[in-house]
C-alpha positions in Angstrom: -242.0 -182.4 112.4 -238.5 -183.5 112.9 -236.2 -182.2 115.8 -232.7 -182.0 116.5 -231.5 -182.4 119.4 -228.6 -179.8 120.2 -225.4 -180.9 122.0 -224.8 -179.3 125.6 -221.2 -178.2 126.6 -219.4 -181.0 127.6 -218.7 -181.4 131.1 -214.6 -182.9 132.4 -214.2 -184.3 135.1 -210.9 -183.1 137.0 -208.4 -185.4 138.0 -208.1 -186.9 141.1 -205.2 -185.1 142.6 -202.2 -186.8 143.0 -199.5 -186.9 145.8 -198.6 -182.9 145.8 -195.0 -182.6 144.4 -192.7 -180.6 147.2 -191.3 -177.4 146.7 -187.4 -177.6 148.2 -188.4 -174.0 149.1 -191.4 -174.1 151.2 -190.7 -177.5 152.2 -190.2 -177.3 156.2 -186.9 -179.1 157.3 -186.5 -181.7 160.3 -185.7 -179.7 163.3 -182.7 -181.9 163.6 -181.2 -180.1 159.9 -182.9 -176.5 161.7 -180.6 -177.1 164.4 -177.5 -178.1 162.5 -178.1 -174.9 160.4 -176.6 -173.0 163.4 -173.5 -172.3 163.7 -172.5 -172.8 167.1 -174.4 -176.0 167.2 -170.7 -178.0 166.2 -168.7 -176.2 168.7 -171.0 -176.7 171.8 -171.1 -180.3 170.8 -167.2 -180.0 171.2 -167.1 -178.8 174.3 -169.3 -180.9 175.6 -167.3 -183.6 174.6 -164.1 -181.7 175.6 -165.5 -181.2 179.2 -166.6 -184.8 179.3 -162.9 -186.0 178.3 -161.1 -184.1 181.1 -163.5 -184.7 184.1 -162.8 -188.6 183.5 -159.0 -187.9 182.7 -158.7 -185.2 185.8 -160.8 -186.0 188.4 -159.5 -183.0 190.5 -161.7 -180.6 188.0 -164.7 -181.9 189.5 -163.9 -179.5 192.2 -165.9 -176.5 192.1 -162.7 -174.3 192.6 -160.7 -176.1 189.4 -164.4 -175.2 187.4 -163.9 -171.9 188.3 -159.7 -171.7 187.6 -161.2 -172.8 183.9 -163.8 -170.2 183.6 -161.6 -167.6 184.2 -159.2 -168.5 181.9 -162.0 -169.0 179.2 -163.4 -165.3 180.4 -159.7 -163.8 179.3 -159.7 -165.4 176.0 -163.6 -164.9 175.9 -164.4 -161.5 176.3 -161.8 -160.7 173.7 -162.8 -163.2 171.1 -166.4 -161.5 171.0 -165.4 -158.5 169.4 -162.7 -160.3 167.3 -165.3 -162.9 166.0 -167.9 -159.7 165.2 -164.9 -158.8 162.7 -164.6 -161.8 161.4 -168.6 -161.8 160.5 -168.3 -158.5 159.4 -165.3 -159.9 157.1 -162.1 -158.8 158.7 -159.1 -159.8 160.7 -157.1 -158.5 163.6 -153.8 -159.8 164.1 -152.9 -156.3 166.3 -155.9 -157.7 168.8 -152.7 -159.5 171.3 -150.5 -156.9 171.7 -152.9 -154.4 171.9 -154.2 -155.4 175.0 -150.7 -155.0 176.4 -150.2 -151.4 175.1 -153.6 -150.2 177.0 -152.2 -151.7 180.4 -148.7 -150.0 179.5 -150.3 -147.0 178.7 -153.0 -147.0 181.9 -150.0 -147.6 184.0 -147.4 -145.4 183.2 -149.2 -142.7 182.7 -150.8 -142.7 186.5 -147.2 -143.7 188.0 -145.0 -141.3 186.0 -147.6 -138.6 186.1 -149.0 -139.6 190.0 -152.4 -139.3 189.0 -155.4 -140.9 190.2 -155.4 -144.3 188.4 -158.5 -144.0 186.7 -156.9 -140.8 185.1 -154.7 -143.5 183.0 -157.3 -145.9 182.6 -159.4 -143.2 180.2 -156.7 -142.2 179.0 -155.9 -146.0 177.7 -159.5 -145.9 176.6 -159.2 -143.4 174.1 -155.8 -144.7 172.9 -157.1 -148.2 172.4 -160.3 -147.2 170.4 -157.8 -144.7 168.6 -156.0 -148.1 167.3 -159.7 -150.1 166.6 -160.4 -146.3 164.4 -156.6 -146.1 162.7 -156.5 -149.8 161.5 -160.4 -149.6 160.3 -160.1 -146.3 158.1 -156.6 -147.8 157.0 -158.4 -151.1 155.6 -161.4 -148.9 154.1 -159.3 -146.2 152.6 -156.7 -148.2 151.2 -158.6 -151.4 150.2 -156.2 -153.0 151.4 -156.7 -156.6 153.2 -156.9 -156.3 156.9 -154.3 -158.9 157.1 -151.7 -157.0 156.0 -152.9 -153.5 157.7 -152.9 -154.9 161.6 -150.0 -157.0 161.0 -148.1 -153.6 160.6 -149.8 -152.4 163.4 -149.1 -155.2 165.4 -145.7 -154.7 164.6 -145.4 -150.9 165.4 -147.1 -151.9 168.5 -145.0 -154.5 169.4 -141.7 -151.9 168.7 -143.3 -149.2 170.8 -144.4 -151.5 173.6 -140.9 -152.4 174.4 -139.4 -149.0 173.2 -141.5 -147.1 175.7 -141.2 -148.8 178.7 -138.0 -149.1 178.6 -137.6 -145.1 178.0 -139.6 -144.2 180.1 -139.4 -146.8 183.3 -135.7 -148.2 182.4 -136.8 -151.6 182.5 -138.8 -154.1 180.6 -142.2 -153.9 182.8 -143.8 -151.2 184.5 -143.9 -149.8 188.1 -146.4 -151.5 190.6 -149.4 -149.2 191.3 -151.1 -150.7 193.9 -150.8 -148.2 196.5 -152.0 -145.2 194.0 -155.2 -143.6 194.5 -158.0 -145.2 192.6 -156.5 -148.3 192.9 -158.8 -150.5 194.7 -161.9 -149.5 193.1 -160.6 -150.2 189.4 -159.5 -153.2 190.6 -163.3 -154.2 191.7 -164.4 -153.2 188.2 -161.9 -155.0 186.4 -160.6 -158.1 188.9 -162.1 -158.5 191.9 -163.8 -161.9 192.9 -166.9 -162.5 195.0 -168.1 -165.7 196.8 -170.4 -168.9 195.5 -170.5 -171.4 197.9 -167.5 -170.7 199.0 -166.0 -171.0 195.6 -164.2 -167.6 194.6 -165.2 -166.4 191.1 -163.4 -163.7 188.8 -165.8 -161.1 188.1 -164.3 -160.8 184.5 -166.5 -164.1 184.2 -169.9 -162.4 184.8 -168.5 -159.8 182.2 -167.9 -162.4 179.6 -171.4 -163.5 180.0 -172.7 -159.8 179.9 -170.6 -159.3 176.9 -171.9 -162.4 174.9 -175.4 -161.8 175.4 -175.1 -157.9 174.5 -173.5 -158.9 171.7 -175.7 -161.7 170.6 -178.7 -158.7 171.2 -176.8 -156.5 168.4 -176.3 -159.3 166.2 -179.9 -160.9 166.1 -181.8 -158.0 167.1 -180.5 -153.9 165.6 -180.3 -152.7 162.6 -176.1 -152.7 163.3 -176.5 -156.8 163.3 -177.5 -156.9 159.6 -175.0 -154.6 158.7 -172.4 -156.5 160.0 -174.0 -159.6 158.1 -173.9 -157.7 154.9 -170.7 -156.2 155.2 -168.7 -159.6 155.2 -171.3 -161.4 153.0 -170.7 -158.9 150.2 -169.9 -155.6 151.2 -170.4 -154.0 147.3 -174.0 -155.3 147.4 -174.8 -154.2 150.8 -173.2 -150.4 149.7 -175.7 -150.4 147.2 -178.6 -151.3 149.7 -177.7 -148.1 151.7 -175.6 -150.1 154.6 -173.0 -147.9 155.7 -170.1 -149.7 154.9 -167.0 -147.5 156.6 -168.6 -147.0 159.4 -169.9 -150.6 160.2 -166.2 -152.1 159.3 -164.5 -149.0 161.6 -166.6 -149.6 164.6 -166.3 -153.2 164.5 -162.4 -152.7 164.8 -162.7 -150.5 167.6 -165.2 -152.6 168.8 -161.6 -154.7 169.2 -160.1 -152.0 170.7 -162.4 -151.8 173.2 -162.0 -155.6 174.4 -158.3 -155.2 173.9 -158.8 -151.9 177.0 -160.6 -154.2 179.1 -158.8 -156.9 179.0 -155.5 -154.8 179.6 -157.1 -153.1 182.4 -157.5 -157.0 183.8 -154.4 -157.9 183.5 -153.0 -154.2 184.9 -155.5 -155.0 188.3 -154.5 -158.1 189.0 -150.9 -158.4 188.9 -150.2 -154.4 189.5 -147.3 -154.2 186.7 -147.5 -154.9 183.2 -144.6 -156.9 181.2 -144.1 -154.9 177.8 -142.9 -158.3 175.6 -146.1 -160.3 176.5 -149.4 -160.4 174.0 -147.5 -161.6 171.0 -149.3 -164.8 169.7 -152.4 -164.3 171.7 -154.0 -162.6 168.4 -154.1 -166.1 167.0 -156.0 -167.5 170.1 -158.7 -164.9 169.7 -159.1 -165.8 166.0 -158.7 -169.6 166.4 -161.5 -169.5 169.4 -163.8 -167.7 167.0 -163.2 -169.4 164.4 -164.0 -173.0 166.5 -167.1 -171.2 167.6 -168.3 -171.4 164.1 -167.4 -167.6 162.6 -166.5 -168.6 158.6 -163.0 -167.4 157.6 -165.2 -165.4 154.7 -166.9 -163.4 156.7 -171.1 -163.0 156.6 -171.7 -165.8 158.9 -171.0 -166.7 162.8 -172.7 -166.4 166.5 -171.4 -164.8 169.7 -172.5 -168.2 171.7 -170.3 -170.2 169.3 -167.1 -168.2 171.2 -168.1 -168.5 174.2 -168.1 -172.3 173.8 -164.9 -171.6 171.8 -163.3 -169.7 174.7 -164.4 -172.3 176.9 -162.6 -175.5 175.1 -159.7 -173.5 175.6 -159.9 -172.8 179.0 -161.0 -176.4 179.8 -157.5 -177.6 177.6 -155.5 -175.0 179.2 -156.3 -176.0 182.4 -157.0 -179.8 181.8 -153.8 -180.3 180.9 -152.3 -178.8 183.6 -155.2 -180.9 186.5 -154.4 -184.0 184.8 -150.4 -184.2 185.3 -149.5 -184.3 181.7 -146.9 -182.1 180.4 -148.5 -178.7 179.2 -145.7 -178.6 176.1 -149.0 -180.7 174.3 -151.8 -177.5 175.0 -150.5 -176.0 171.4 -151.2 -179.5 169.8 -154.5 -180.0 171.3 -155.3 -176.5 170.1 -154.4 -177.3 166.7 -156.5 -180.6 166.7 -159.4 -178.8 168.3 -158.9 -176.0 165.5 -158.9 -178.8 162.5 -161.7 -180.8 164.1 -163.8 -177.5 164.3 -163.5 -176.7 160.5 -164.1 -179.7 159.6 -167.2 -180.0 161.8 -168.5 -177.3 160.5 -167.7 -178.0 157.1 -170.1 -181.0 157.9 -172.6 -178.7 159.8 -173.2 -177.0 156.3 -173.4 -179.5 154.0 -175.7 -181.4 156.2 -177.7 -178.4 156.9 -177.8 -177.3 153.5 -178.6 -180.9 152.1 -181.7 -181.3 150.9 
């Protein structure tokens, strides 16, 4: 008898695998491209290479006293560019920010000299007027839909007006009465401009509020639920509406979030000199935007730190001050802030192509 003999299933062999083709999306980035990705990377490089430059050119800033003449002036400009760089993330501008820090001094002042009232009587009082600016020129900007540009610079023009109008009504002159021997005095000035002792260097305490400041504000940005929402406001704020962010009020309390720097840093300069010049704080808006903007805060909003500032304010305090250390005629600090303004977009122009290259 014959048999056939029935086929099995054929068995294949696989492959041998290959060399695995990388996904761009999973594919882990050199932590030198991680680091780059950050925005206030650039601008730390900067200053280290700003700080650098000016110990070799003035050798007096090696002095621990000249360090500490350059971190106050970087606190000044400091603790107001935090707030101003928060609404830049969040995808506004402020060009009121100057001249309103001069209208809460005003205000503080003249209301506890004309009134003789316990300084800290005008110093709420400036408070509440200041964040009443932060509120008008944020539900003008959200109601209107109109840029923010054009919003604070009429602010900053009314303000201006007032400024001078005011104190000259009210005090006859272009600055305000000195304060100093008004009750409450001394203890608002050890809030707002009293030093203390490090090694026998005296520091401003407005420096240890600068740092205070960044670090609260680099907690709300990286670790609340307000953070995002000022990270989806000024990526897109239509798409983050429809997510459920609350759009009006993140934008309004970021610009009072200006006026409240713009009260403490009035309230500085009110305690430290005791009178208050009504014509100053024009042009410092621009200083506030131009350290944020060095500190890596994108002109379109959706993307910035609060560390890059605070190196930001810093290269200006170091310039400021370098200048003057090393003999050379301070007409050029304007110039170097322009070059140290270009350089910074262009670094991080670099920072995100490079970061972003695959």
């Amino acid at each position: 008898m014959s048999m056939t003999q029935q086929a099995g299933p054929a068995v294949t062999t696989p492959p041998a695998p290959g060399p695995r083709e990388k996904d761009g999306r999973t594919t882990r980035r050199p932590l030198a491209l991680r680091l780059l990705a950050r925005p206030e990377v650039g601008v730390f490089l900067g200053a280290v290479a700003v700080l650098v430059f000016f110990l070799i050119a003035a050798p007096t800033l090696r002095q621990g006293s000249s360090m500490a003449t350059v971190l106050y002036q970087s606190s000044t400009i400091g603790i107001m560019a935090l707030p101003v760089a928060l609404l830049m993330i969040g995808g506004e501008f402020d060009l009121s920010a100057g001249v309103a820090v001069i209208t809460s001094a005003l205000t503080a002042s003249m209301l506890s000299f004309q009134l003789t009232v316990n300084v800290w009587t005008g110093v709420l009082v400036a408070l509440l007027l200041s964040l009443a600016i932060g509120w008008f020129n944020g539900w003008m900007v959200v109601r209107t839909g109109l840029p923010s540009f054009l919003v604070t610079l009429g602010t900053f023009l009314i303000l201006q007006g007032v400024n001078l109008a005011v104190t000259k009504l009210v005090t006859g002159n272009v600055a305000t009465d000195d304060i100093s021997d008004m009750d409450g005095f001394d203890q608002a000035r050890k809030v707002f401009a009293s030093s203390f002792d490090v090694g026998g260097v005296q520091v401003k305490i407005t420096v240890v509020w600068w740092l205070v400041f960044a670090a609260l504000a680099t907690w709300v940005l990286l670790r609340t639920k307000y953070g995002n929402w000022i990270f989806a406001v000024g990526g897109n704020k239509e798409s983050a509406r429809a997510v459920g962010v609350p759009v009006t009020f993140t934008k309004i309390t970021l610009f009072m979030t200006v006026g409240f720097g713009a009260w403490f840093i009035g309230m500085h300069n009110l305690f430290s000199f005791n009178t208050v010049q009504s014509g100053e704080g024009v042009g410092q808006e621009l200083i506030y935007i131009a350290a944020a903007v060095i500190g890596g805060c994108l002109l379109t909003g959706g993307a910035g730190s609060a560390i890059g500032p605070v190196f930001g304010a810093f290269m200006f305090g170091m310039v400021n001050q370098g200048i003057v250390f090393a003999g050379w005629n301070p007409d050029w600090f304007k110039a170097f802030l322009g070059v140290m303004l270009l350089g910074a977009v262009l670094i991080n122009l670099w920072v995100q192509r490079t970061a972003t290259r695959r």
